[in-house]
N, C-alpha and C positions, 0 to 999 in steps of 0.2 A: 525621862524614864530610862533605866539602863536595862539591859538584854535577860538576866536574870529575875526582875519586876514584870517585866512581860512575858518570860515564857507562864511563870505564877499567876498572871492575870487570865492568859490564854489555858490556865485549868493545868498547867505542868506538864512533865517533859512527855508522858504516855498522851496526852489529848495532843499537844503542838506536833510532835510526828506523826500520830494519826492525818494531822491537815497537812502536814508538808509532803505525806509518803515517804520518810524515812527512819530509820530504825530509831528506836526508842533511847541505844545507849548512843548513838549520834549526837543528839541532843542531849544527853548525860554529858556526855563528852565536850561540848558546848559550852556546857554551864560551869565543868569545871577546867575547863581551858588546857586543856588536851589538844583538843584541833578547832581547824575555825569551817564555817559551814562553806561547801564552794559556791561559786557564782548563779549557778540556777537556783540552789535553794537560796543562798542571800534574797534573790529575785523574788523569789516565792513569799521571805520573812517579810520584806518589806510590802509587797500586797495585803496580804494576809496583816501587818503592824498598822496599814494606810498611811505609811511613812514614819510611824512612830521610833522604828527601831532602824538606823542609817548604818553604814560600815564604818564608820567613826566610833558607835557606839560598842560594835560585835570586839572591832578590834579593839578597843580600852578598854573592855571587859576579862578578854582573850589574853591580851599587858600584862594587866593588873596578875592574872591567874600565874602567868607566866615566870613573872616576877618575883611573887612569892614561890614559887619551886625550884627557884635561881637558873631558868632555863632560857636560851635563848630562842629568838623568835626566828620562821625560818619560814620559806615557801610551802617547805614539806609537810608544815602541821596542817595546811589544808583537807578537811574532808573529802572523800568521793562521792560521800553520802549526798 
């Protein structure tokens, strides 16, 4: 399953920040690889996934987005959120 199949499963991005506690364009932002989620919320996806969703998966998803906007990848795209 990749990270966009799940947030869709989990009812999209307004219900998945509801369960995570954070903002709604976080998770926009997510989907469209802008930034990547930090370590507590990664925590939080993968409970909430029951491991479905790994940091293998965030970050080739996170790539791929990356990628296509010819942008390099960096510490800094990490969310606070």
């Amino acid at each position: 399953m990749n990270f966009t199949d799940w947030i869709k499963k989990e009812g999209g991005p307004h219900s998945v920040s509801k369960k995570l506690k954070v903002s709604m364009r976080a998770v926009q932002y997510w989907c469209n690889g802008r930034i990547l989620p930090n370590l507590e919320t990664y925590l939080k996806i993968k409970k909430l996934s029951k491991g479905e969703v790994t940091p293998e998966i965030i970050y080739s998803h996170y790539k791929k987005k990356a990628i296509k906007k010819n942008k390099s990848v960096s510490a800094s795209d990490v969310s606070q959120a």
